[in-house]
C-alpha positions as CSV (number, residue, x, y, z in Angstrom):
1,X,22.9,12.7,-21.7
2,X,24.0,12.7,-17.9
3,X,21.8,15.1,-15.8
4,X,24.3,18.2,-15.8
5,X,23.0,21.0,-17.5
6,X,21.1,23.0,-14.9
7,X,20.8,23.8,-11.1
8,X,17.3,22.4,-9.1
9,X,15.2,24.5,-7.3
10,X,12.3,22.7,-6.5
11,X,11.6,23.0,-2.2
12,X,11.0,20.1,-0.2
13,X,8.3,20.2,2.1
14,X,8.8,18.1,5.0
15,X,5.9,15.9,7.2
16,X,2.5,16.9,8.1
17,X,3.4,14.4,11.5
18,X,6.3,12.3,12.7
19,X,6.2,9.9,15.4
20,X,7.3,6.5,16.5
21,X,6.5,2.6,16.2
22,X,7.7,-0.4,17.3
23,X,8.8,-3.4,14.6
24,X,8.2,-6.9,15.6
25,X,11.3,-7.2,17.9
26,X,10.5,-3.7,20.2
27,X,13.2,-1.5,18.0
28,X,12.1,1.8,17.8
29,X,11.0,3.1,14.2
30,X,11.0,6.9,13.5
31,X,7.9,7.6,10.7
32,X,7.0,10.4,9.0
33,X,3.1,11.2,7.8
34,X,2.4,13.3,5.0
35,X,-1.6,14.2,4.4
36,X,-3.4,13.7,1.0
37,X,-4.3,16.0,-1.0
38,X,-7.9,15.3,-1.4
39,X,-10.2,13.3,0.8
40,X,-11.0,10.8,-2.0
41,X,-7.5,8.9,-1.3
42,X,-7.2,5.9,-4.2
43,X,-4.7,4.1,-2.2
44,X,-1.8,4.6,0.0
45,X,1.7,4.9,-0.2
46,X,4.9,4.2,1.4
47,X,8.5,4.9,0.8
48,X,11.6,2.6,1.9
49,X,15.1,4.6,1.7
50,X,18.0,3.0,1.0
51,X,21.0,1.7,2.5
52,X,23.0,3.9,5.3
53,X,20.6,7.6,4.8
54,X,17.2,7.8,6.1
55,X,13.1,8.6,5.2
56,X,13.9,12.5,5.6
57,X,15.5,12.4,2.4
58,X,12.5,11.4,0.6
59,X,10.6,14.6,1.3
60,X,10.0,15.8,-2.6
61,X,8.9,12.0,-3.6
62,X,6.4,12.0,-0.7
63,X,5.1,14.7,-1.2
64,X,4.0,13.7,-4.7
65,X,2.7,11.1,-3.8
66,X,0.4,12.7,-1.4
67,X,-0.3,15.3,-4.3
68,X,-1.8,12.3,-5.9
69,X,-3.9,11.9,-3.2
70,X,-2.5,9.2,-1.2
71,X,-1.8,9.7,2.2
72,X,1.5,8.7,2.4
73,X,4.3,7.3,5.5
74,X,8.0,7.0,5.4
75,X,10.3,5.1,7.8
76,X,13.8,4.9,9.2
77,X,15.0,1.2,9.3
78,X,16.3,0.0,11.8
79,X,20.0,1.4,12.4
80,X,19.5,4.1,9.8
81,X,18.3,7.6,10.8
82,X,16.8,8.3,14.3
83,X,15.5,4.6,14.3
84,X,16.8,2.6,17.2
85,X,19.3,-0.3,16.5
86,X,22.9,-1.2,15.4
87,X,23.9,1.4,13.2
88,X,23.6,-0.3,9.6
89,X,23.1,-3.7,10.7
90,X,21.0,-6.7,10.5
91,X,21.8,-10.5,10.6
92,X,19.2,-11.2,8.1
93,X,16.6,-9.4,5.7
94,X,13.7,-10.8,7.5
95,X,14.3,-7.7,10.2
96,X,14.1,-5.3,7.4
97,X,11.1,-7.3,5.8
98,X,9.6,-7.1,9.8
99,X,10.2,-3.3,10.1
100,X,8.0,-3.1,6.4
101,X,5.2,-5.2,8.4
102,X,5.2,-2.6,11.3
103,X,5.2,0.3,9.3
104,X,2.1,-0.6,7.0
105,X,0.2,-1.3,10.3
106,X,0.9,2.3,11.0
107,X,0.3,3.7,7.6
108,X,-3.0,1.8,8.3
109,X,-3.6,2.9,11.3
110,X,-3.2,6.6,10.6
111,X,-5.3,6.3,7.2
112,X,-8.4,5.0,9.3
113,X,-8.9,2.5,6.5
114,X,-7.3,-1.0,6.1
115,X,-8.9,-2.0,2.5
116,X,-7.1,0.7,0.6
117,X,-4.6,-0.7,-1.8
118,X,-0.8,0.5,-1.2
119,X,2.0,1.8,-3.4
120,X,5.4,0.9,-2.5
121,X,8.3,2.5,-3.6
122,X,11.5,1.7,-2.6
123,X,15.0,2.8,-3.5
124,X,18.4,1.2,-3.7
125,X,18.4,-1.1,-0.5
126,X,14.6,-0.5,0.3
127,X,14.4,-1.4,-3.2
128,X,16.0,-4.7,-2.3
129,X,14.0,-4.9,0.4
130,X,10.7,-4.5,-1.4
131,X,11.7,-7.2,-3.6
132,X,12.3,-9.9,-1.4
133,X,9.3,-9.2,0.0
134,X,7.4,-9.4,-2.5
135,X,9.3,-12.6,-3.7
136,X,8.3,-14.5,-0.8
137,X,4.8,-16.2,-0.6
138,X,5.0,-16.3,2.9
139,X,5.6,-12.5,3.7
140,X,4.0,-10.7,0.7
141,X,1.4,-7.9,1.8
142,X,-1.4,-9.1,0.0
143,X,-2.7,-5.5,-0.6
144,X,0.3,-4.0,-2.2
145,X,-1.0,-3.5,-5.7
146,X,1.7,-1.8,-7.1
147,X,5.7,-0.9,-6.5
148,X,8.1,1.9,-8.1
149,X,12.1,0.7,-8.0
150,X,14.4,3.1,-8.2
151,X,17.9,2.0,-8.9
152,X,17.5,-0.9,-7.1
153,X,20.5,-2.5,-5.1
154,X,20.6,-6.0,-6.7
155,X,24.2,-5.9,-7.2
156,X,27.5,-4.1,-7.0
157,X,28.4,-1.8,-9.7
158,X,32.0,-2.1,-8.7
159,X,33.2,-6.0,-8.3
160,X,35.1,-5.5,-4.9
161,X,38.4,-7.9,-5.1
162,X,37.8,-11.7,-4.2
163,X,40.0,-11.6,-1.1
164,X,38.0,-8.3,0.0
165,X,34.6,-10.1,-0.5
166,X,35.6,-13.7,1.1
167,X,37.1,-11.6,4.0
168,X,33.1,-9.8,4.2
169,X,31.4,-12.9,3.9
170,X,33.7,-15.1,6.6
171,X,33.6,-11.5,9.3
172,X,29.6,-11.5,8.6
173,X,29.6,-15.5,10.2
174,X,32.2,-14.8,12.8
175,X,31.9,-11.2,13.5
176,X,28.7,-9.9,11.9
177,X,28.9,-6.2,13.5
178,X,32.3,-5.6,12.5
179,X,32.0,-2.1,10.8
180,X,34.2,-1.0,7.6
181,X,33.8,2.1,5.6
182,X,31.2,1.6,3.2
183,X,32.5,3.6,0.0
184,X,30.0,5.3,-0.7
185,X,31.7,8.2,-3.3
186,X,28.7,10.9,-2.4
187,X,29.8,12.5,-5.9
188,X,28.4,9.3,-7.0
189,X,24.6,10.0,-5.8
190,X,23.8,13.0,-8.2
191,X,24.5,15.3,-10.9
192,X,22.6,18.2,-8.6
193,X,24.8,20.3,-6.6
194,X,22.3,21.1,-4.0
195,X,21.3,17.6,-3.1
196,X,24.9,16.9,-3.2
197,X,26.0,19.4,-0.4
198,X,22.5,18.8,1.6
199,X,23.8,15.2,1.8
200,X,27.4,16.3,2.8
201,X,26.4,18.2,5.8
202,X,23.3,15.5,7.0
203,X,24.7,13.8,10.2
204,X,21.9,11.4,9.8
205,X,23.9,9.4,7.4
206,X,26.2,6.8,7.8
207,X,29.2,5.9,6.0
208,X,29.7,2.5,7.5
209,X,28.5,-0.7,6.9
210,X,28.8,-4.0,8.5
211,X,30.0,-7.5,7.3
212,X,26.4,-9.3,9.0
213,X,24.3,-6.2,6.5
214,X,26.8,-7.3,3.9
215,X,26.5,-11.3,3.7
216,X,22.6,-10.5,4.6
217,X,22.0,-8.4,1.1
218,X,24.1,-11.0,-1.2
219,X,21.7,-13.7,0.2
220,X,18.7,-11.3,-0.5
221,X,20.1,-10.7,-3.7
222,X,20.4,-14.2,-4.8
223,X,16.7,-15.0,-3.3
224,X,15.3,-12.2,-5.4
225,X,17.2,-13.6,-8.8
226,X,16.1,-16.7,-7.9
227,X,12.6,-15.8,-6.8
228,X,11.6,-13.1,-9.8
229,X,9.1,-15.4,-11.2
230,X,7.3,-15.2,-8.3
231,X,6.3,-11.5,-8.0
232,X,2.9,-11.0,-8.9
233,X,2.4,-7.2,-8.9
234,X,3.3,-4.3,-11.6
235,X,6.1,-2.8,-11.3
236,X,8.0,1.0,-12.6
237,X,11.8,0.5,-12.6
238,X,13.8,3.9,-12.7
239,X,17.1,3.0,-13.4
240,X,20.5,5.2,-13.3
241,X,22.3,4.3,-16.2
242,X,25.6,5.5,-14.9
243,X,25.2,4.1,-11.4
244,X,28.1,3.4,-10.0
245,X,27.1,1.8,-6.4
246,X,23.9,-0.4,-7.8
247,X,24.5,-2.5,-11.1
248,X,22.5,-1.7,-13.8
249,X,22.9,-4.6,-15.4
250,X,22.5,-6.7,-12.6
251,X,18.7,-4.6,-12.3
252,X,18.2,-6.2,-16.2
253,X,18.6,-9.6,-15.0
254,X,16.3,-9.5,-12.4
255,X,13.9,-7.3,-14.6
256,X,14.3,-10.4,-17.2
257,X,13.1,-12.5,-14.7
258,X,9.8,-11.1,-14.1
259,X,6.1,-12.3,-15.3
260,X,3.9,-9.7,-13.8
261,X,3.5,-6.7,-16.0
262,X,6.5,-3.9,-15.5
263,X,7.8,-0.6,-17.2
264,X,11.5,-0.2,-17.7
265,X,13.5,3.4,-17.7
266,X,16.7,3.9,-17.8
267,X,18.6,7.0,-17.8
268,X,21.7,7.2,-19.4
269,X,24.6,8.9,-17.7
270,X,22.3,9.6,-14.5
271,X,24.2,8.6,-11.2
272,X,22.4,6.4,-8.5
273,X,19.7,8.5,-6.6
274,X,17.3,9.2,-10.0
275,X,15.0,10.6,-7.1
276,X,17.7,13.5,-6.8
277,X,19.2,14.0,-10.1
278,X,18.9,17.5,-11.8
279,X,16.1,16.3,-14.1
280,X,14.1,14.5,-11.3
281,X,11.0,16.3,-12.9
282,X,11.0,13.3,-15.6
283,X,10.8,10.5,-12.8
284,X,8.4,12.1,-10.7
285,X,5.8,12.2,-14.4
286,X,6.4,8.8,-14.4
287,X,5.9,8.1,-10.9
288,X,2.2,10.1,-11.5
289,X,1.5,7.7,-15.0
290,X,1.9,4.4,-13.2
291,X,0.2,5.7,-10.0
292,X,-2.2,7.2,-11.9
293,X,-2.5,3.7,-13.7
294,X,-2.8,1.4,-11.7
295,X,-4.8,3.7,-8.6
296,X,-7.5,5.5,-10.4
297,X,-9.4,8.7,-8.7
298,X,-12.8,7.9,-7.9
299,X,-15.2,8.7,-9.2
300,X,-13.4,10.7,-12.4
């Protein structure tokens, strides 16, 4: 059943630190640090938002990941959030894949310890983003043991008309940074009315996107389809069953595709942020299973 039936109240605590990095290029990255719970950390974690919203969304999911004991960093992309760059742009995925790069340094650096293993978790476009990182031999971060996907972007859940799409892809050759309205419905990003109004007012967000981001995620699409096999790590999938901006069927596909050992949820009726639906609770357990899983405590 959708996730309808009752009203969140759960806080979200925001960053024990927040600073600045620079990715490969020089653009400014805004981060966000949240401490571990204990001292004993089994690994470390880092978030990647999605496409046109920012890390200070990702506040609740953070935080239980630190709760698990990993000391955990989230990041604005470039052009998203108080990140420098072109507001929702990038000519290819390989500045996304360098912001990643830039931002495990830091989680690194601020851990004091570079041989911990890391949990990723990406959502929707960072989802996207994990995966063709992790699909490429040449960029994968050797200690990323283990990644959570929620609803991730692999395809459109509504087919935009032919002419709309051949006029994207021919605008991101000639005129990558041309901007269009992204149509993004927010009544399409949860069931929870809180989450929904928080998201209304957040001036953080963007509700453009442009044609060079556009032609850039069907080629990181394709590559990740093509690439599946390739991905070596486990892998949680949360999946909205009801999305209507990512495809759930196009997430099956690519799920198909794997080798590597994986759990599969999906949520019927749930809209595309499963991290903010009503029920959240139920993702979060099984966020703490895999974790748990695959980054045992010490010692226990």
């Amino acid at each position: 059943m959708p996730a309808t039936a009752a009203r969140s109240t759960s806080p979200s605590v925001g960053p024990d630190d927040t600073g600045f990095i620079a990715s490969r290029d020089g653009t400014a990255l805004y981060v966000e640090w949240f401490d571990a719970a204990t001292d004993a950390a089994p690994g470390l974690a880092i978030v990647l938002h999605g496409y046109a919203e920012h890390c200070g969304r990702y506040h609740e999911v953070a935080r239980v990941l630190a709760d698990l004991g990993m000391p955990t960093l989230t990041f604005d992309f470039r052009g998203h959030g108080k990140s420098d760059g072109a507001r929702g742009h990038v000519d290819h995925f390989r500045e996304y894949l360098d912001d990643v790069d830039a931002a495990l340094r830091e989680l690194d650096r601020r851990a004091g310890d570079t041989s911990l293993p890391v949990l990723m978790l990406g959502h929707s476009n960072g989802g996207l983003v994990a995966l063709r990182l992790l699909a490429d031999p040449t960029r994968e971060p050797n200690r990323v043991r283990a990644v959570v996907l929620s609803s991730p972007f692999l395809g459109l859940a509504a087919k935009l008309p032919l002419w709309k799409r051949q006029l994207a892809v021919v605008s991101g050759r000639y005129a990558p940074r041309l901007s269009m309205p992204n149509e993004i419905q927010i009544d399409d990003l949860t069931h929870d009315p809180d989450k929904l109004a928080a998201r209304r007012a957040d001036t953080l967000c963007n509700d453009n996107a442009t044609a060079g981001w556009f032609t850039a995620a069907l080629r990181a699409q394709r590559y990740v389809y093509d690439n599946a096999v390739r991905i070596e790590v486990p892998t949680l999938w949360v999946v909205a069953g009801g999305d209507r901006l990512a495809d759930p069927a196009a997430t099956r596909a690519v799920h198909a595709r794997l080798r590597a050992p994986s759990v599969y949820r999906e949520y019927p009726g749930w809209h595309h942020e499963v991290l903010n639906e009503v029920d959240r609770q139920r993702v979060f357990d099984e966020i703490r299973a895999f974790a748990k899983q695959h980054f045992p405590v010490k010692n226990q």
